[in-house]
C-alpha positions, 0 to 999 in steps of 0.5 A: 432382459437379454437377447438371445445371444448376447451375455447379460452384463457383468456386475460391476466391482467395488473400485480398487483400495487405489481409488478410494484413496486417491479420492480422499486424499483429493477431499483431504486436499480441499478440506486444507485448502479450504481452511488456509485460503482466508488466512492466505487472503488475509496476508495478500491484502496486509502486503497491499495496504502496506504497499500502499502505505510505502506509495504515500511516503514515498509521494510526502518525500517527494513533496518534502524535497519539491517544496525544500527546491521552491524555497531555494529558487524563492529567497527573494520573493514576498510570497515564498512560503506560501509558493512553498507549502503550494509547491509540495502540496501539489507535488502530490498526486493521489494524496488528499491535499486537504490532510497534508501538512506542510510547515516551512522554517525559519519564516521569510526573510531568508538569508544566504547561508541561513537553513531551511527546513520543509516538513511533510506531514500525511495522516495514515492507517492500514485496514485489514477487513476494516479493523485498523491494525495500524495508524499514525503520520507519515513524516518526511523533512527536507534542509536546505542552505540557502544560496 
């Protein structure tokens, strides 16, 4: 009921072809989205599990060249290879040291100009949603000349 005077509200129209449009192709948008989003989820997380894999090669070099060091330093001590193997286990700082191996060769004595190599090994996997899509060693392997 209108008052006496005013004008009763005029109906309204059936929006334009423009909006219409404009409100599916912004429903298309999210449709796509919505279909892309796991698989672009699924490569974040593959670029970090490989990111992580590179962090721990990167930490059994390390241990490979600390513990090719040590023996440098302990051709005369009696405990040289095991200073060794505890020197690059503890070159490591987020690697479990319980999964690393280390293997020192030739065993003690060491003699001026003989070789030395020290030998790194570290289990590893990468896990995308708990599916293992790939597993082995990482392997790093340090030779030095005794002095």
């Amino acid at each position: 009921m209108s008052q006496p005077g005013t004008d009763p509200p005029a109906p309204t129209a059936a929006p334009a072809p423009a909006d219409r449009r404009a409100r599916r192709s912004r429903g298309q948008a999210m449709v796509e989205f919505t279909l892309i989003l796991p698989m672009l989820l699924l490569l974040i997380l593959g670029i970090y599990q490989f990111g992580q894999t590179y962090a721990d090669y990167i930490q059994v070099t390390n241990a490979a060249r600390d513990g090719g060091r040590k023996a440098l330093v302990s051709r005369s001590d009696a405990s040289g290879v095991a200073d060794v193997v505890s020197t690059a286990k503890n070159a490591t700082w987020w690697l479990d040291k319980n999964q690393m191996g280390v293997t020192v060769s030739p065993g003690q004595p060491w003699t001026t100009g003989q070789n030395v190599t020290v030998t790194v090994t570290y289990p590893y996997s990468i896990n995308l949603l708990g599916f293992v899509v790939g597993s082995g060693t990482l392997k790093s392997t340090t030779t030095v000349r005794m002095e």
